[in-house]
N, C-alpha and C positions, 0 to 999 in steps of 0.2 A: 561799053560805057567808058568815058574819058575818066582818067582817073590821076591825081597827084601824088606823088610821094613824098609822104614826112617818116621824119628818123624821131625814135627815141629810146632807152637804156636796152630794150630788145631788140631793137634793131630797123630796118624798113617794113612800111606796110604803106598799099597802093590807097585812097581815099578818095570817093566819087571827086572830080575837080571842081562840081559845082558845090558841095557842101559847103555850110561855112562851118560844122564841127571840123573838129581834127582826127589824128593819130590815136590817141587816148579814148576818145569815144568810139569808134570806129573796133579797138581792140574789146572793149566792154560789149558792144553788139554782136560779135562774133563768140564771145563769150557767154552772155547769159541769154540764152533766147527761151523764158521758164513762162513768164505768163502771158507774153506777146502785150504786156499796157508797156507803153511807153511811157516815163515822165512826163510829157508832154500832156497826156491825160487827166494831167490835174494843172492846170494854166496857172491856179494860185500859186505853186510851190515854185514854179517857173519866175511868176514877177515877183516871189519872194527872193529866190537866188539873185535877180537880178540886182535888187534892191540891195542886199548882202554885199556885193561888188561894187554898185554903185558907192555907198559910204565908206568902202575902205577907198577907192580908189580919192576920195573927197581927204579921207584923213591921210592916207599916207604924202598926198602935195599938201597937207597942211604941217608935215612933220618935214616936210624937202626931202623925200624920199621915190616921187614920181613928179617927172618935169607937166610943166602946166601943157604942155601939147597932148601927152599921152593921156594925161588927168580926162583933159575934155574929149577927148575919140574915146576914151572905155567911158566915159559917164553918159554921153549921149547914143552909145550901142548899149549901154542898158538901161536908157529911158526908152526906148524904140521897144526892148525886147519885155522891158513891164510892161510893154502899152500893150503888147499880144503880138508883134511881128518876130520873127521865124519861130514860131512855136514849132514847126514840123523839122525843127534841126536837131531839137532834144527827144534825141531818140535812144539812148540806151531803159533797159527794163528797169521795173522797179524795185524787181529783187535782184541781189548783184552784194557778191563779197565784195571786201574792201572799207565797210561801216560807210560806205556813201564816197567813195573816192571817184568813182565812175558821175557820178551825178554830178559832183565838182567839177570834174575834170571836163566833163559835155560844158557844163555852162560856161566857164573858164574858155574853151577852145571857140566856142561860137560867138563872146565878144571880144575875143583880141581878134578875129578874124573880121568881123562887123568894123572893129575898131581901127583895123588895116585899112582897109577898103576907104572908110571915110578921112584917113590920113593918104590916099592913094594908091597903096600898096597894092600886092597881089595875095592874097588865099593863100596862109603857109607861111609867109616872110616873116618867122618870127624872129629874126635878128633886128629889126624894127618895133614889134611890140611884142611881147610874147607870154602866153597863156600864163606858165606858170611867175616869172621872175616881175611881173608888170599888173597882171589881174588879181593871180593872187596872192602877191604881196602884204607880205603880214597877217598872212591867214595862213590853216591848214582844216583838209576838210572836217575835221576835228570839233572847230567855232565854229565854221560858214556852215556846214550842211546842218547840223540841229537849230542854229539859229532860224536859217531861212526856214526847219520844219515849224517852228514856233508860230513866225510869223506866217508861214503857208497854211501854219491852220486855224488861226487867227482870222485871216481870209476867207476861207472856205465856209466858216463858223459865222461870219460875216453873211454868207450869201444864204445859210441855212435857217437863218433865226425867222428874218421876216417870214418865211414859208410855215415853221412851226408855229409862227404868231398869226399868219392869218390862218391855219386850221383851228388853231383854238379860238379865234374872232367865229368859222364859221358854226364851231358847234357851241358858244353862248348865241348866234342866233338862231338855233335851231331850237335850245332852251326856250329861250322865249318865244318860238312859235309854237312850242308843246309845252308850255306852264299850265293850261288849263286840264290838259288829257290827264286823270285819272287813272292809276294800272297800280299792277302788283309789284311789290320788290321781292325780290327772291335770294335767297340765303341757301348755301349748297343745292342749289338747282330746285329746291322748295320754296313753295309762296312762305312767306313771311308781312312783310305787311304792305300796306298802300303807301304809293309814291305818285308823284306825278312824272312823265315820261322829259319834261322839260326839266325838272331834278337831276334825272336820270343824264341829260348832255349836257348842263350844269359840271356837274362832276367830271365829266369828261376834259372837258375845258379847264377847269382849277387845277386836274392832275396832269395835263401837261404845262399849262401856265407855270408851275413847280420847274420844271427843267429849263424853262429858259432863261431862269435867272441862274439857276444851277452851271448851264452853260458859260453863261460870263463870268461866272466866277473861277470856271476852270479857265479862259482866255488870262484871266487876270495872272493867274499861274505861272502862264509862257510867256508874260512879258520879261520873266526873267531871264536874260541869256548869256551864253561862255563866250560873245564874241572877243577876241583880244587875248584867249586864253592860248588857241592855237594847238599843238600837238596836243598834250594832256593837260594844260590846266593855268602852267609856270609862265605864259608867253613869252616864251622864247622864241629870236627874232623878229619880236617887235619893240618899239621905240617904250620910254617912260611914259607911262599916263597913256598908251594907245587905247587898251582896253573903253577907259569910260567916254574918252571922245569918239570914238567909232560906232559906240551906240547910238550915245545921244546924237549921233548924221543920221546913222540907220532908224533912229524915233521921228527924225523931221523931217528923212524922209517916206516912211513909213505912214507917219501916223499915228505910232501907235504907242503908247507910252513904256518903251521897252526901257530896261535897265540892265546895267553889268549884276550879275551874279554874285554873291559875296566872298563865293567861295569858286572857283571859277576850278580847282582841282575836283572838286566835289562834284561841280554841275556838269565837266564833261563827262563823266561815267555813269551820272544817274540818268534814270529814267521814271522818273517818280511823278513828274507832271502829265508824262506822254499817259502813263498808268490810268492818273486821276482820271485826266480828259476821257478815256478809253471808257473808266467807270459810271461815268455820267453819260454815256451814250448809249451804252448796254442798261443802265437804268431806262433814260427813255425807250429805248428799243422794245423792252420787257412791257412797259406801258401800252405804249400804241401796238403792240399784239393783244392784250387782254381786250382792251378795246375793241380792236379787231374782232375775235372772237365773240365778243359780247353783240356788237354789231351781226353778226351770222347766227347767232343766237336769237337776238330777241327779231327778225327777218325771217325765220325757219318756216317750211312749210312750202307754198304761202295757204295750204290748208290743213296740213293734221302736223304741222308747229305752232310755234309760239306768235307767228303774224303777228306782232306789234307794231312793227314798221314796214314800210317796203323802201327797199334799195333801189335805186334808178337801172333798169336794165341795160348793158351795156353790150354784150354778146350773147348769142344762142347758147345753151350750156351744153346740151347734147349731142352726139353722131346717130343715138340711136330711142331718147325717146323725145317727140315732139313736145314742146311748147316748154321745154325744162329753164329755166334759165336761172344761173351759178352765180354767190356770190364775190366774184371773181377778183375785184379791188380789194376787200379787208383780206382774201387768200396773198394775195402779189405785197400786201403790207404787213402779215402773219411770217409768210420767206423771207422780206427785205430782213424784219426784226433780227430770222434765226441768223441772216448772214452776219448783222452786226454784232449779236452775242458771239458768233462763234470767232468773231474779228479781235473780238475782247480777250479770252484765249490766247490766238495768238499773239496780243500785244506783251499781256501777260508771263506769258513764257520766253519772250526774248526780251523781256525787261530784266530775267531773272539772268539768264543766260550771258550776262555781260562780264566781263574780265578784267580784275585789273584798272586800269585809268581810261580803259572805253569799252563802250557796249558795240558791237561787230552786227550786230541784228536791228540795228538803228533803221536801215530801207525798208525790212519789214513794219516795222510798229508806225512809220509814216506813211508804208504805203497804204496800212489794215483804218488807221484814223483818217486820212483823204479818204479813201472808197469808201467808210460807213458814214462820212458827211453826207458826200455826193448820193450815196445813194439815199439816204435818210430825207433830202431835201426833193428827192424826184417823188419818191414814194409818198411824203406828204404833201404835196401840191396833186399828185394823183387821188389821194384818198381826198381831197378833199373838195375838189374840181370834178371827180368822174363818180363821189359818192356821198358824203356829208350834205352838201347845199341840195342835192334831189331827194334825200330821203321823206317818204312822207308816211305819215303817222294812221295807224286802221287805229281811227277812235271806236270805234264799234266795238273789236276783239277785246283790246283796252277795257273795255266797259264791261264787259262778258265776264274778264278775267277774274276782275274785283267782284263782282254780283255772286260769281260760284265758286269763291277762296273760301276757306274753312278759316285763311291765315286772318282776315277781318276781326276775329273773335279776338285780339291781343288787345281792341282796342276796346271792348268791353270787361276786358280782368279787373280793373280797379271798380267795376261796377257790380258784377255780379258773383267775383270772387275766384279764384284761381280754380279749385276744384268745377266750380261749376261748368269754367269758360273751360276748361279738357273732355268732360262728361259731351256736353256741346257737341264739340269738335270730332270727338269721336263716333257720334251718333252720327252727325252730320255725314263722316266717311265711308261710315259704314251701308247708309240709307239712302246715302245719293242728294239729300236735302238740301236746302242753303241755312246759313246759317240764322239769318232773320226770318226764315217762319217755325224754327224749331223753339229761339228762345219766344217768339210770341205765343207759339200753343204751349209752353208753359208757363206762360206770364211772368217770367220773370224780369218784364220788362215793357213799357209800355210803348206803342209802335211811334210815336211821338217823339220817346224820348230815345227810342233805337234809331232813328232817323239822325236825329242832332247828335249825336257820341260818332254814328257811322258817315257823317258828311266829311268832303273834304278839309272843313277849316278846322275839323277836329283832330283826323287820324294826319294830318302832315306835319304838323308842328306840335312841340308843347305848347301846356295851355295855362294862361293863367288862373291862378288861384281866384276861387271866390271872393276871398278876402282885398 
């Protein structure tokens, strides 16, 4: 392999001659090789860094602190490299000591070397532009790497919402193709009373429609950021007034209504947003497993379970008994969940874990909030593409269900009296019966008017008073 030498406080180290990283990334690769992801793995956090660079490099020529040549070769090597080109440069892991100085350092070395190149130069000549004294200029990875995590996951959250929202678009249409099915609700795994099955994904749909407003309001969170703040907080090394004008470039060019921090000593050592974000997604996470679950539940069978519905078959389920077939999607959305709870955990414990004026477990908690988006967003377009839109409903079992519940009788109590509707119930269990021909062979109730109490306009809703 052809390889270049760069120097720095360690000494020499050989680097592929084609790469456009450096020395510094190169040392980080040989270093951490723990979960084999690359940064690179998440392209958001990538055109986020880049973005981070881009606006300091905008304000430090605004301060006459970088000449307008260099300004424009690192601003247009990191419009290239947010557009999606050399993604395959940033290549150190995403866990990695240093509270994110390897992550820096990769981005850093791959647009002063981009930057070279489109001023002429060769790969390396950093006495012409150079990673640290030019890119990152008035930064330390201190402000730039949490910033760009804010806005990388901002991004991410971006690409995740519409997927959540169209699974909950698909299960209110599944409500409304099951509004008329009639079935049982069931309360600790016992009938309790009649619902309709279209109720039933109704609910589904409200209780994630809940999170994705939950979600932007954690977005709203990480708009606030330490950039300008630099090692711990004081900005030191950078110009008066850097701090707020380097955002608002980083907001315009971003997009995204970001602000300085108020307290910028505060904001680089906390972790309290990374947290929030982390608890809103283990919220949802916990959701769409119960779901899941419930899904493999009321699907059981498909003859001596619950059959309410059927699941779109997707794969054989067996090696060894014929015709079996697994509910194999809500299982692959039941594991996604436990990952991102247990992702929650780890955010949690390196948020605690922090020192002093910075948190050192920063790679982790950004790299556990990317992986439970990304995967959060694959697993509901899964669950909802390969299982939601094909579920179809056994009106028949439905109908079965309600006909031979004892649970029916709840909607007779204010008619024929509590005592009575248990005696009922209990004969009924005992005898195998249903519950409308025990109360007619004791007339305590005319079949007429057991009809109209036990239809569905009665047992779904409250009813209005006579009055």
């Amino acid at each position: 392999m052809n390889t270049r030498s760069e120097y720095d406080l360690l000494g020499y180290l050989d680097v592929p001659a084609d790469a456009w990283y450096g020395i510094q990334t190169q040392r980080a690769a040989n270093n951490f090789a723990i979960t084999g992801v690359p940064i690179s793995h998440f392209p958001e956090l990538i055109r986020a860094l880049a973005m981070v660079k881009q606006a300091a490099a905008l304000t430090n020529h605004d301060f006459g602190l970088l000449n307008a040549t260099k300004t424009e070769a690192i601003v247009s090597a990191c419009e290239d490299i947010a557009a999606g080109q050399y993604l395959d440069q940033f290549i150190v892991d995403v866990i990695q000591g240093g509270a994110g100085t390897s992550t820096n350092m990769n981005a850093n070395e791959v647009i002063a070397n981009v930057a070279l190149a489109k001023l002429g130069h060769a790969r390396g000549e950093y006495a012409q532009l150079h990673p640290n004294d030019d890119v990152n200029r008035s930064q330390s990875t201190n402000d730039a790497y949490p910033t760009a995590a804010c806005l990388g996951i901002q991004f991410a959250a971006d690409n995740f919402v519409p997927a959540l929202a169209s699974l909950k678009a698909a299960l209110e249409d599944k409500g409304r193709e099951f509004a008329h099915i009639l079935k049982m609700g069931r309360t600790q795994l016992q009938d309790a009373v009649p619902m309709t099955l279209g109720q039933e994904f109704d609910a589904f749909a409200v209780n994630l429609g809940e999170d994705i407003d939950r979600i932007r309001e954690a977005c709203a969170l990480l708009c606030e950021v330490n950039l300008g703040g630099t090692a711990i907080g004081t900005g030191i090394n950078t110009p008066d007034g850097y701090s707020a004008k380097v955002v608002a470039r980083l907001a315009e060019v971003s997009g995204k209504p970001l602000v300085p921090a108020c307290n910028l000593v505060e904001a680089t050592s906390d972790m309290g947003a990374f947290v929030f974000f982390s608890g809103i997604l283990k919220r949802l996470a916990i959701k769409l497993s119960k779901m899941s679950n419930d899904l493999r539940l009321l699907s059981s069978g498909p003859r001596t379970g619950l059959g309410e519905i059927q699941l779109p078959p997707m794969q054989p389920g067996s090696s060894i008994m014929p015709g079996k077939v697994n509910p194999v999607i809500p299982e692959a959305m039941n594991q996604t969940a436990y990952q991102v709870i247990a992702s929650d955990l780890a955010v949690t414990l390196a948020a605690e874990a922090g020192q002093l004026q910075l948190n050192a477990m920063e790679p982790m908690i950004i790299y556990n909030l990317l992986n439970s988006l990304k995967m959060l967003k694959e697993a509901c377009e899964m669950l909802e593409h390969r299982c939601i839109r094909g579920i179809i409903a056994n009106e028949q079992a439905c109908a079965a269900h309600v006909d031979n519940s004892i649970g029916i009788i709840t909607a007779l109590v204010p008619h024929i009296g509590y005592s009575n509707a248990s005696r009922i119930a209990h004969t009924a269990l005992m005898t195998g019966s249903t519950v409308k021909a025990l109360i007619i062979e004791e007339s305590l109730m005319s079949e007429s008017e057991l009809n109209r109490l036990l239809s569905p306009q009665s047992m779904l809703a409250p009813q209005k008073s006579a009055s």
